[in-house]
NUKOLVEX-130683 format. One record per residue: y negated, z negated, x of N, C-alpha, C, O in turn. Coordinates in steps of 0.05 Angstrom, whole numbers, padded with zeros to 5 digits, always signed. Last residue first. Layout:
N
YZXYZXYZXYZX...
# end
This chain:
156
+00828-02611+04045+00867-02616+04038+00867-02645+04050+00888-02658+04050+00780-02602+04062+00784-02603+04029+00820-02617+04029+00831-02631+04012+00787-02585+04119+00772-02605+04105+00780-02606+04082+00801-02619+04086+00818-02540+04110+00828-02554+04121+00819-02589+04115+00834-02609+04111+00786-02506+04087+00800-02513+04068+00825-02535+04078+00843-02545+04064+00744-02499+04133+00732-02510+04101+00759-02523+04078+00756-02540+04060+00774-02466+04159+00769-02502+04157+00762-02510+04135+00774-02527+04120+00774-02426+04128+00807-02439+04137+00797-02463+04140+00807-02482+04128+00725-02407+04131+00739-02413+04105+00763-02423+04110+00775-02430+04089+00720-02405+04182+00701-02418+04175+00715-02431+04151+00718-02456+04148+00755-02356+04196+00764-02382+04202+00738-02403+04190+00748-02425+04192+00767-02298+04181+00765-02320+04158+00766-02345+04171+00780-02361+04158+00770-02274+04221+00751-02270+04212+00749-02290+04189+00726-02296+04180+00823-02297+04248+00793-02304+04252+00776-02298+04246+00757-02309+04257+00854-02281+04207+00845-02319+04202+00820-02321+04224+00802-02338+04222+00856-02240+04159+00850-02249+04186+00840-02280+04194+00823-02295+04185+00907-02218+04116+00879-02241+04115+00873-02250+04142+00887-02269+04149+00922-02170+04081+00927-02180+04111+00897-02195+04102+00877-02188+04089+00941-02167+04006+00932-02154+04038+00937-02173+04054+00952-02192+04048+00962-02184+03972+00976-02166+03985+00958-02155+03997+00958-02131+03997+00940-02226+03936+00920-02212+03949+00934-02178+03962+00923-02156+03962+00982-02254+03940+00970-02258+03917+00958-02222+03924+00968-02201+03917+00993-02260+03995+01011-02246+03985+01001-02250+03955+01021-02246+03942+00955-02283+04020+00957-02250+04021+00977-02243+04007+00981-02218+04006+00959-02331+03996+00933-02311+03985+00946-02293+03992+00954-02280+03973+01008-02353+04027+01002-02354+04000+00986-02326+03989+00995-02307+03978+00984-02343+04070+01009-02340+04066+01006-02335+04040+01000-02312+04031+00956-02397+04068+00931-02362+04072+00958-02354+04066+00958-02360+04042+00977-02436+04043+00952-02426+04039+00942-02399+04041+00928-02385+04026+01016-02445+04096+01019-02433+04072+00993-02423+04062+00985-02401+04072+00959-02455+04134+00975-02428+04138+00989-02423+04111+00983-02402+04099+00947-02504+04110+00930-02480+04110+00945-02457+04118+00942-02438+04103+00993-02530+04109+00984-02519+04081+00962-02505+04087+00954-02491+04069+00991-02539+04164+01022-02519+04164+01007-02519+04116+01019-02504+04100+00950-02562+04176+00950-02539+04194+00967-02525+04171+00959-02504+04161+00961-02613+04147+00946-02598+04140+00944-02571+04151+00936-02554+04134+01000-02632+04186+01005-02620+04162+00992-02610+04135+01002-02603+04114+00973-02641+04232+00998-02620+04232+01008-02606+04206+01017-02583+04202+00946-02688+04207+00930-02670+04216+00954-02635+04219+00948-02614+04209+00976-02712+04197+00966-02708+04172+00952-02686+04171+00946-02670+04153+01005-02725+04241+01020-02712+04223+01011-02700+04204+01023-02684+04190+00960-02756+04263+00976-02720+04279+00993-02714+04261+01001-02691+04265+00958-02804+04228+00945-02775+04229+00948-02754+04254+00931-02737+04257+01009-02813+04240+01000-02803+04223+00976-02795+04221+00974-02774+04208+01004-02834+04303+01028-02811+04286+01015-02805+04262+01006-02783+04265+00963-02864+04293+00955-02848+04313+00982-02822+04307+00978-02797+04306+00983-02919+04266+00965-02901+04254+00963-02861+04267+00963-02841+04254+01027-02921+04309+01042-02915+04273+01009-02898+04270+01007-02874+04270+01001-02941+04349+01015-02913+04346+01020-02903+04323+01018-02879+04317+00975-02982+04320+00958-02959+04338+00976-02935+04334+00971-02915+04321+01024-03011+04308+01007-03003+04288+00983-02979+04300+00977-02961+04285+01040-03019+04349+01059-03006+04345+01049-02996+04323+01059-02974+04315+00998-03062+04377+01002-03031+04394+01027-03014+04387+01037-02998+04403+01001-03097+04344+00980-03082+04346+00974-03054+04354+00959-03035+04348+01051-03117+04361+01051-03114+04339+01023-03087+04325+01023-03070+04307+01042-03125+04411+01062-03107+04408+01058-03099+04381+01060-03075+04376+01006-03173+04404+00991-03145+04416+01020-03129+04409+01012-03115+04391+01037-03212+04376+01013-03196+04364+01005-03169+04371+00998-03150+04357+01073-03218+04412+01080-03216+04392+01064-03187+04372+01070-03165+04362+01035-03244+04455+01061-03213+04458+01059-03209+04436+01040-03193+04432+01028-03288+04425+01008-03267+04433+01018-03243+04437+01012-03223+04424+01076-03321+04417+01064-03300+04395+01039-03285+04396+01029-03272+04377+01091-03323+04474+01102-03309+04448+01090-03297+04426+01091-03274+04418+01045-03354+04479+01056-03329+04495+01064-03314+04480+01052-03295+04470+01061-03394+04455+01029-03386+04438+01032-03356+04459+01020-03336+04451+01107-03406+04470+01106-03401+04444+01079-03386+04441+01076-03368+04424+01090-03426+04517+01113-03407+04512+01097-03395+04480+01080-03378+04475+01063-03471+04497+01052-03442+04515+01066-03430+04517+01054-03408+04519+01096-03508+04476+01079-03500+04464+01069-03475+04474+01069-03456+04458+01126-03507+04527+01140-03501+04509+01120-03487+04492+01121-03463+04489+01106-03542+04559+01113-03515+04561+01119-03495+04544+01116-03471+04546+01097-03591+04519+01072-03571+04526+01073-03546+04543+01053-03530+04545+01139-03607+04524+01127-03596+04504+01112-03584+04503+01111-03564+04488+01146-03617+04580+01158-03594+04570+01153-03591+04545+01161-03570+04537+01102-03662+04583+01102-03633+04597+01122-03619+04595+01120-03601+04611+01135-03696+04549+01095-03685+04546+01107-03659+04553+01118-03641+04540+01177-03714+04579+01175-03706+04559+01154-03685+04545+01158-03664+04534+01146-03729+04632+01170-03706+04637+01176-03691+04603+01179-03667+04600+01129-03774+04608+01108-03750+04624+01128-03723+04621+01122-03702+04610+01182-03803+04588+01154-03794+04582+01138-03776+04586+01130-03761+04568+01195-03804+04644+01208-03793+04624+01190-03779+04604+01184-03755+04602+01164-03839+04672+01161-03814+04684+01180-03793+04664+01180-03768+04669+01163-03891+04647+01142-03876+04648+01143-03842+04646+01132-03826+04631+01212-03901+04644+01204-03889+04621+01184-03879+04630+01182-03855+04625+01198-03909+04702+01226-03890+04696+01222-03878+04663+01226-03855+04656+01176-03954+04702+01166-03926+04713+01179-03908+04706+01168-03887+04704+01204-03987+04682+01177-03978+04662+01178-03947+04671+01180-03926+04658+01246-03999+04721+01256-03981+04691+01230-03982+04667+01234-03979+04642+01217-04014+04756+01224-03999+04761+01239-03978+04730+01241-03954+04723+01205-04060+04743+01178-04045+04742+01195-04019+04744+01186-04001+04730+01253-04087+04729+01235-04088+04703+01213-04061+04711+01205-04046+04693+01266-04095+04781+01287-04081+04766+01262-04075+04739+01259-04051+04734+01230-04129+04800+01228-04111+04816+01245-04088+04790+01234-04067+04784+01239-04179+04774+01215-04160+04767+01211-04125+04776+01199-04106+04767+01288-04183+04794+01289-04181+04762+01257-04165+04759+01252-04145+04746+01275-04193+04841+01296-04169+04834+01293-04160+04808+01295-04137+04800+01252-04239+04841+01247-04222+04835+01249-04193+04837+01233-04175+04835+01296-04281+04812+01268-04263+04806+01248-04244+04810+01232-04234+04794+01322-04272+04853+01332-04260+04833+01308-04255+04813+01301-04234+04802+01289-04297+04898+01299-04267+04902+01311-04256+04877+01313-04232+04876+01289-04346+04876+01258-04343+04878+01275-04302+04887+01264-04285+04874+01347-04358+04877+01335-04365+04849+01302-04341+04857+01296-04323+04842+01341-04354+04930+01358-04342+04920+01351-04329+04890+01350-04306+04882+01313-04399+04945+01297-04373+04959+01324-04352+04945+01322-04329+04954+01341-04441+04920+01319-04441+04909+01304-04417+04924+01281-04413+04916+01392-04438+04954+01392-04435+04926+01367-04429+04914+01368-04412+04896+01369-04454+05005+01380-04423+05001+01384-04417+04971+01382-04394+04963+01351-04502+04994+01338-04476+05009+01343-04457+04996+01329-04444+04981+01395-04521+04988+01379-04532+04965+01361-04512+04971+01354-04500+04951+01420-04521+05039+01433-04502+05018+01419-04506+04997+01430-04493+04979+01395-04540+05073+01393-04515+05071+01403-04504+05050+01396-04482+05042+01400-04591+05047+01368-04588+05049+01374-04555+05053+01361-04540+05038+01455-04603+05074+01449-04606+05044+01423-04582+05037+01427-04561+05024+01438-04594+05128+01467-04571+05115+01457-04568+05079+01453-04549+05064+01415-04640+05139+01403-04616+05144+01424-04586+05125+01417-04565+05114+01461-04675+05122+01423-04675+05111+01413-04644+05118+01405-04628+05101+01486-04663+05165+01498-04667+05125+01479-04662+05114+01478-04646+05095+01461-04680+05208+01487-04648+05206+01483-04649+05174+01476-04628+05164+01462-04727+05195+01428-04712+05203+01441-04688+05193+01433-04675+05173+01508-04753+05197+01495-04759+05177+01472-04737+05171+01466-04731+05148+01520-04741+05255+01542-04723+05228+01513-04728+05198+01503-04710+05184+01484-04773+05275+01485-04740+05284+01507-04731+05262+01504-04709+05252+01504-04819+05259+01478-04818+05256+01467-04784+05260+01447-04773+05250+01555-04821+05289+01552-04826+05266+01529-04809+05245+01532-04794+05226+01539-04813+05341+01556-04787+05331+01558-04792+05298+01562-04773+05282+01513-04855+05347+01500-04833+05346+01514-04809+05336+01503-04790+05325+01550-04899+05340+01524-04898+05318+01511-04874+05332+01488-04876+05325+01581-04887+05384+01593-04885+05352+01570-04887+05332+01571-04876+05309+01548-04900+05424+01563-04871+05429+01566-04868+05388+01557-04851+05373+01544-04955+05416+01524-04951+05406+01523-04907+05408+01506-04892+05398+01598-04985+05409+01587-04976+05387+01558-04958+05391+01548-04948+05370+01614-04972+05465+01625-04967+05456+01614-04964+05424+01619-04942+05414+01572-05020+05506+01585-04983+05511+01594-04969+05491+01585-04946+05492+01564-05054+05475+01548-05046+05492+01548-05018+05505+01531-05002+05512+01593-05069+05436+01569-05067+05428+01551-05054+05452+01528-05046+05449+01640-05079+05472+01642-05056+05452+01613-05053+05440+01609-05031+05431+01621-05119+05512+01633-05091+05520+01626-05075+05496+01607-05059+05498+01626-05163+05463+01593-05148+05488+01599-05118+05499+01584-05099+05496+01673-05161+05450+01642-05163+05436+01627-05145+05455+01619-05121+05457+01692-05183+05512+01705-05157+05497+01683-05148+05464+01682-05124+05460+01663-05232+05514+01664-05203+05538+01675-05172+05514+01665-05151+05505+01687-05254+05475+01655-05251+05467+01658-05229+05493+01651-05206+05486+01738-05260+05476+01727-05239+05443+01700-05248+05450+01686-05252+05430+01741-05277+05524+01749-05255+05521+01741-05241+05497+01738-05216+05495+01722-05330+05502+01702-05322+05524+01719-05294+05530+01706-05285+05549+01764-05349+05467+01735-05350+05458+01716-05328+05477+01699-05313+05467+01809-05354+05501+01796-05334+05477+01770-05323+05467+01759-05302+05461+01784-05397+05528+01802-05377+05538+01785-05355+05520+01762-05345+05521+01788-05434+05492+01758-05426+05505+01763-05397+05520+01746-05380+05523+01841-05433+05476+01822-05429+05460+01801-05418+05465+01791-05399+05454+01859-05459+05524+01870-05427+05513+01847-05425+05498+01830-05412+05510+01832-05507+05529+01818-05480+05554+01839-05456+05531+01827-05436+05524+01849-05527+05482+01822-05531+05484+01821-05501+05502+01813-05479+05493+01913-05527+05498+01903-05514+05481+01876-05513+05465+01874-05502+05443+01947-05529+05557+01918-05542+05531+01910-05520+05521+01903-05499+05531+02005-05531+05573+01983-05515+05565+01965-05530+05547+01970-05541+05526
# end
């Protein structure tokens, strides 16, 4: 065996077997390579995405949450007003009732007294003549004496 042709031998199998693998075999491996690499890139870039449209949604959740608990005082607020201000009208109700009951218990009160003052002038004019005839011991006609019964009705 020479060991020049083994050699050349070799030589000319690690360059076929070279050529083969650069020719069929690495360039399948630099795409599935080059396709995981793009997969990684693209995967990375989404999730740098999704973090920064996340970040950009918590904000504004956060604004969204902020308008929402103005309005809420807002409408508390309002809600506050306007039962004070029921309230106030209650009250100015109240004490309008108040007044007119109060007015219309003084009407009567006046309106009793004098029917009483008036009743009880009647009942000292009858004493009155009561009285005389028995001073008098005669009979005192009250309709022939009625001019003088008012007269004394006025005067009491």
């Amino acid at each position: 065996m020479n060991i020049n042709a083994t050699l050349f031998a070799q030589f000319v199998v690690f360059f076929i077997l070279s050529f083969f693998t650069m020719k069929f075999v690495w360039p399948p491996l630099m795409k599935a390579l080059d396709e995981r690499a793009k997969k990684i890139a693209d995967g990375l870039a989404a999730a740098e995405r999704g973090k920064a449209e996340m970040q950009a949604a918590e904000k504004h959740a956060q604004v969204e949450l902020s308008a929402a608990r103005d309005e809420g005082q807002k409408r508390i607020s309002e809600a506050e007003k306007r039962a004070q201000l029921i309230i106030e009208e209650a009250k100015k109700i109240a004490s309008d009732e108040a007044a007119r009951i109060i007015a219309a218990a003084k009407a009567d009160a006046d309106q009793q007294a004098t029917k009483a003052r008036e009743e009880l002038r009647g009942q000292v004019a009858t004493l009155a003549v009561h009285g005389a005839e028995q001073i008098l011991k005669r009979e005192v006609n009250a309709s022939a004496h009625a001019d003088l019964l008012n007269q004394l009705k006025t005067e009491l």
